[in-house]
C-alpha positions as CSV (number, residue, x, y, z in Angstrom):
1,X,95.9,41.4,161.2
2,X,97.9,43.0,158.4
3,X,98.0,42.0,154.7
4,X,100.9,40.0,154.6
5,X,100.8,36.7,152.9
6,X,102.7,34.1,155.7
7,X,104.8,31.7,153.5
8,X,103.7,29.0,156.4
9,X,106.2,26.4,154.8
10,X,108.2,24.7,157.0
11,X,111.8,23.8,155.3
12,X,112.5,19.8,155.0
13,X,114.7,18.6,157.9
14,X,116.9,16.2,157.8
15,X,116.6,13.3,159.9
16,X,118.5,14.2,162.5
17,X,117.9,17.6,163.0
18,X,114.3,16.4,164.0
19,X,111.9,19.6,165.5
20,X,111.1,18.6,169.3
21,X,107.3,18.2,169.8
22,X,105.4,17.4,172.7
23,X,104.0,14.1,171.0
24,X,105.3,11.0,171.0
25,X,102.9,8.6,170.1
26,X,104.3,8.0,166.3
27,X,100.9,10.1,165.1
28,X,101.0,13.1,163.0
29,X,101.2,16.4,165.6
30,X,99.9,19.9,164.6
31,X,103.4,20.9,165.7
32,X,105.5,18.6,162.9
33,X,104.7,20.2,159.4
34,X,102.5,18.3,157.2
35,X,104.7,16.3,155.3
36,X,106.3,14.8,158.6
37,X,105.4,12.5,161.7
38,X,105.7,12.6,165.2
39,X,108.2,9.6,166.8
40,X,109.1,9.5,169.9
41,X,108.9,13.5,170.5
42,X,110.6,14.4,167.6
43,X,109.3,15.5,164.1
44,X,110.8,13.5,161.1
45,X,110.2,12.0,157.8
46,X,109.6,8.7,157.7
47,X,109.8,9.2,154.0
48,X,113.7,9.0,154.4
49,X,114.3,8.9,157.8
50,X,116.4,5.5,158.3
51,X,115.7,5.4,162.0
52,X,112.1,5.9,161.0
53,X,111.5,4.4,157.6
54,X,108.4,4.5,157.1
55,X,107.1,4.2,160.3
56,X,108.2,4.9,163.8
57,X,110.4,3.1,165.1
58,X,111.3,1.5,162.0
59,X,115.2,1.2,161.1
60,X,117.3,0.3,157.8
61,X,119.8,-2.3,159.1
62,X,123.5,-2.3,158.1
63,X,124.3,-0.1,154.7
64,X,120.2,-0.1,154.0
65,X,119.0,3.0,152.6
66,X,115.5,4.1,153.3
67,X,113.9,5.5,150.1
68,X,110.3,6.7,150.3
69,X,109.3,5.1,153.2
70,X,110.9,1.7,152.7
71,X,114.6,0.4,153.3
72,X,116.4,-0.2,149.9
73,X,120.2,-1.6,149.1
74,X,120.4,1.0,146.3
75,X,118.4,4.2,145.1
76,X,117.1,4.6,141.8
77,X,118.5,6.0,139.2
78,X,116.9,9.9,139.5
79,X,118.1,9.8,143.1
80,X,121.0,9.8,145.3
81,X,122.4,8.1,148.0
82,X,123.2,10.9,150.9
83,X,124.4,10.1,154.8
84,X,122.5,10.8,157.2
85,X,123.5,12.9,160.7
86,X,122.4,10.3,163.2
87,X,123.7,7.4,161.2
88,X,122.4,5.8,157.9
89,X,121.9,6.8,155.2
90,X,118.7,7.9,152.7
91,X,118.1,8.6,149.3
92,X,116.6,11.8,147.7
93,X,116.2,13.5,143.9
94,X,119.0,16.2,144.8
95,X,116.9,18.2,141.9
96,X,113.8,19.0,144.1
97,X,114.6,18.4,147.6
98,X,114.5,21.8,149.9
99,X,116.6,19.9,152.4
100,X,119.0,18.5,150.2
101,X,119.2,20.7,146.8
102,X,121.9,20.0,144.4
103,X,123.9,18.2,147.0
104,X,123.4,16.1,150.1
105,X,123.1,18.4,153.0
106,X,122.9,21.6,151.1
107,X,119.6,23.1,152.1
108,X,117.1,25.9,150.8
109,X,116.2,29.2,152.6
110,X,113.2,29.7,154.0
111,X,110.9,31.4,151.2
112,X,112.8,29.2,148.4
113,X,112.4,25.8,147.0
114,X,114.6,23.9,145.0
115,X,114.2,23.2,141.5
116,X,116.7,21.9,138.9
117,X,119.1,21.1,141.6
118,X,118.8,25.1,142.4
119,X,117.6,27.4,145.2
120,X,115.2,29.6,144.2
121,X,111.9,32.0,144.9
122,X,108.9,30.0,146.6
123,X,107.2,33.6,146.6
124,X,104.2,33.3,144.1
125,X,102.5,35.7,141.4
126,X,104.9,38.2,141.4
127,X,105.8,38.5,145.4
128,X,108.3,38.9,147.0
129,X,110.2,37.6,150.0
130,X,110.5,39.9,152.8
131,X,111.6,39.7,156.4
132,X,109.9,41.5,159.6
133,X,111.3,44.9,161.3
134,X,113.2,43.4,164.3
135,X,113.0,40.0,163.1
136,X,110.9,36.9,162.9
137,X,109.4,34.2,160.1
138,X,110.0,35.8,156.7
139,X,106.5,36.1,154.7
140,X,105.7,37.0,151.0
141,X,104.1,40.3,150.0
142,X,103.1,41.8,147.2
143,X,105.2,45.2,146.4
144,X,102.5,46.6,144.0
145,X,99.6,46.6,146.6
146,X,100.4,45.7,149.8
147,X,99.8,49.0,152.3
148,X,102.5,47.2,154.6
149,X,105.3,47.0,151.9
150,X,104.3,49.2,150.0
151,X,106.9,49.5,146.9
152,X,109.4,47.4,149.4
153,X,109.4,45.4,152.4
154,X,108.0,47.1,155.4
155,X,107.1,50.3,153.7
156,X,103.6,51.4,155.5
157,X,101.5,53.7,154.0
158,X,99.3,55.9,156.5
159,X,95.6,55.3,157.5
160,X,94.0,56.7,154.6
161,X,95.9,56.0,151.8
162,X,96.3,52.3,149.6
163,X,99.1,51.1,147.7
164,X,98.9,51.4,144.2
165,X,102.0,50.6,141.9
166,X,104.1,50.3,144.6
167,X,103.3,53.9,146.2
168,X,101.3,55.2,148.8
169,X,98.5,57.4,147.2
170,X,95.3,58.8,148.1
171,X,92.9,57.0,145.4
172,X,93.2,54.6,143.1
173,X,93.5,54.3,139.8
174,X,90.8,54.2,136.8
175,X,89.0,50.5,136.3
176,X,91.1,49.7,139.9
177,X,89.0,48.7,143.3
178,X,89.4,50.1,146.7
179,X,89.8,47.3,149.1
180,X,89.9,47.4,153.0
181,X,92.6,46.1,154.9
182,X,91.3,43.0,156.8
183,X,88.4,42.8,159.1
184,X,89.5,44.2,162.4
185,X,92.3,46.1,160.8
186,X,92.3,50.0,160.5
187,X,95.6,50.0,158.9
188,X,96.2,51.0,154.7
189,X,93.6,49.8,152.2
190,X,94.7,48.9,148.7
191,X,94.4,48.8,145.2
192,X,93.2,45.5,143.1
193,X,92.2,45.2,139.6
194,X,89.9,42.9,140.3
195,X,89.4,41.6,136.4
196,X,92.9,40.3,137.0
197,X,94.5,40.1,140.6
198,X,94.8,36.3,141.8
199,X,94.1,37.7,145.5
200,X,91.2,39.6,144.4
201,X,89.4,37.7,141.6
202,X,86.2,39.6,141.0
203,X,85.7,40.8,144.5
204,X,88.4,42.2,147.3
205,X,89.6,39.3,149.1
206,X,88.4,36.4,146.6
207,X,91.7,34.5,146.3
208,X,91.7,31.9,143.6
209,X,93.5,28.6,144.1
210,X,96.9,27.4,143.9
211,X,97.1,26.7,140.2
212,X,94.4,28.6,139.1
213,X,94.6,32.1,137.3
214,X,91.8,35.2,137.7
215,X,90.7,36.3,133.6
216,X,87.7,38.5,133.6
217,X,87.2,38.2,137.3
218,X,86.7,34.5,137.5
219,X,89.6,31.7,138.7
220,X,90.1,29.8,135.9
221,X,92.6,26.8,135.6
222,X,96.0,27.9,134.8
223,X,97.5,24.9,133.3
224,X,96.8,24.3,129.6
225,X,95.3,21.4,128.1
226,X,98.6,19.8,127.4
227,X,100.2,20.2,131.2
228,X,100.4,18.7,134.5
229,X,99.8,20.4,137.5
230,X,102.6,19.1,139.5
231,X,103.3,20.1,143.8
232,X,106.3,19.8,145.2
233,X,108.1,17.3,146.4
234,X,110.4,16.4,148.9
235,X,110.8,19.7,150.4
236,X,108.6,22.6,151.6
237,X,104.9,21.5,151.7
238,X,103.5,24.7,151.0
239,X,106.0,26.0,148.1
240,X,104.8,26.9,145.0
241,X,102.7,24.6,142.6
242,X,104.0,24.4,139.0
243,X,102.5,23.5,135.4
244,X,104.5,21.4,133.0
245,X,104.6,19.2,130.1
246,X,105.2,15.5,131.4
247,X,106.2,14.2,127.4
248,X,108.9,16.2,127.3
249,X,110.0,17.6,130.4
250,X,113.8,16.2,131.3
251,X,112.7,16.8,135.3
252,X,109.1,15.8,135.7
253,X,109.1,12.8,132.9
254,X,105.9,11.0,132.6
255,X,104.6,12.2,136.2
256,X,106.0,14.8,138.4
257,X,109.7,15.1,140.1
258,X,110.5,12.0,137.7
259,X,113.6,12.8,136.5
260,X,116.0,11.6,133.1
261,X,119.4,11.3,134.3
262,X,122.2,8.7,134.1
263,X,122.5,7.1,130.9
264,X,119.1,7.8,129.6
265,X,118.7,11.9,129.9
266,X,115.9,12.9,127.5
267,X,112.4,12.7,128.2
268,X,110.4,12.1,124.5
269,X,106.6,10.8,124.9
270,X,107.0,10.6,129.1
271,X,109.8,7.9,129.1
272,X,113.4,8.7,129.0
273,X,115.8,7.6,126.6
274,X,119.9,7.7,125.8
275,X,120.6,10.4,123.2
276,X,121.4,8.0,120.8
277,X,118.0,5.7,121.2
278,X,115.3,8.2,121.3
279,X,112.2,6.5,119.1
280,X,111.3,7.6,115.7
């Protein structure tokens, strides 16, 4: 097993482009990524599936629009209205939505996740996205230390060196730890400062959680006393986590992915307002 860090995030589908599972009895199937449901054989989200809304089976009749699991007439106001293939129609917050980012039907890349109505990096602390020699899922490494992309992707350094800085060397450097490359693994070791390294927090291969930062080679919560840790939402299940300040924050107003738009744009105190009526 190498040290590569599988981005296993699989990217929101749309309703109709469904993944074909084996299961078909409307239960969740270790085939159909977290955030979606087995019906009838096919994986979907009965978040916004209108053929599905909310349950299997379940459809929005006429111009209904199914909105987090329930068919609506009309979306709210941080969300829009977009068609779906098979027929219906859904609604989504074009701001955060992997499948749908920016614009109905406009989907992220594997190893991004939308935010601000933008594609970007879902690669965390400091990786970056790479794709496999000769093909197959994309994965997140990091350059600095990783014997297998070492300095860039797919770079290998030899049996007996480790990565350090982004080069193969013999040894590492002062105040750094030698780690192994996983159990069963007689590839390249690497480098970690262990005081500091996320991956290696005190110890090779002590990985501190998703939100969490390594200081003095102990995890510690990365958020600060005034944030929100927020996951996200409506798109790749296992994309990046994110801190922010719910008060002010035009996108995640009040709670996370709530978003200030339309006539009332600015997020003072959690609650959004129109320029011209913010309190005080």
């Amino acid at each position: 097993m190498t040290r590569r860090f599988l981005f296993l995030g699989v990217l929101a589908l749309a309703p109709s482009a469904a993944l074909v599972v084996a299961a078909c009895d409307g239960s969740s199937s270790d085939a159909c990524p977290t955030t979606q449901t087995s019906c009838n054989g096919a994986c979907v989200s009965t978040n916004n599936d209108p053929a599905n809304c909310g349950a299997c089976g379940h459809a929005c009749q006429g111009t209904e629009l199914c909105s987090h699991g329930q068919c609506v007439s009309v979306c709210a106001a941080s969300e829009q209205a977009c068609a779906a293939d098979g027929g219906g129609g859904f609604c989504t917050d074009l701001q955060s939505d992997n499948a749908n980012c920016g614009a109905c039907g406009q989907p992220c890349q594997p190893l991004e996740r939308c935010s601000a109505g933008k594609c970007g990096s879902g690669c965390t602390g400091g990786q970056t996205g790479c794709v496999p020699e000769g093909g197959g899922a994309p994965f997140c490494a990091s350059l600095q230390t990783d014997g297998y992309n070492c300095g860039g992707c797919n770079v290998h350094c030899g049996a007996l060196e480790v990565c350090n800085a982004g080069a193969c060397a013999s040894e590492c450097s002062s105040g750094q730890t030698t780690c192994a490359s996983d159990a069963g693994d007689a590839g390249p070791g690497y480098c970690a400062w262990t005081q500091s390294d996320n991956l290696n927090c005190g110890a090779c291969g002590v990985a501190c959680a998703p939100l969490e930062a390594c200081t003095s080679g102990a995890c510690k919560k990365a958020c600060t006393v005034n944030q929100t840790a927020c996951l996200p939402d409506g798109g790749d299940p296992d994309a990046a986590p994110f801190c922010t300040d719910t008060s002010s924050d035009n996108a995640n107003c009040g709670s996370c992915f709530h978003q200030c738009s339309g006539g009332q744009p600015l997020c003072v105190s959690g609650a959004c307002y129109a320029l011209d009526a913010t309190p005080g």
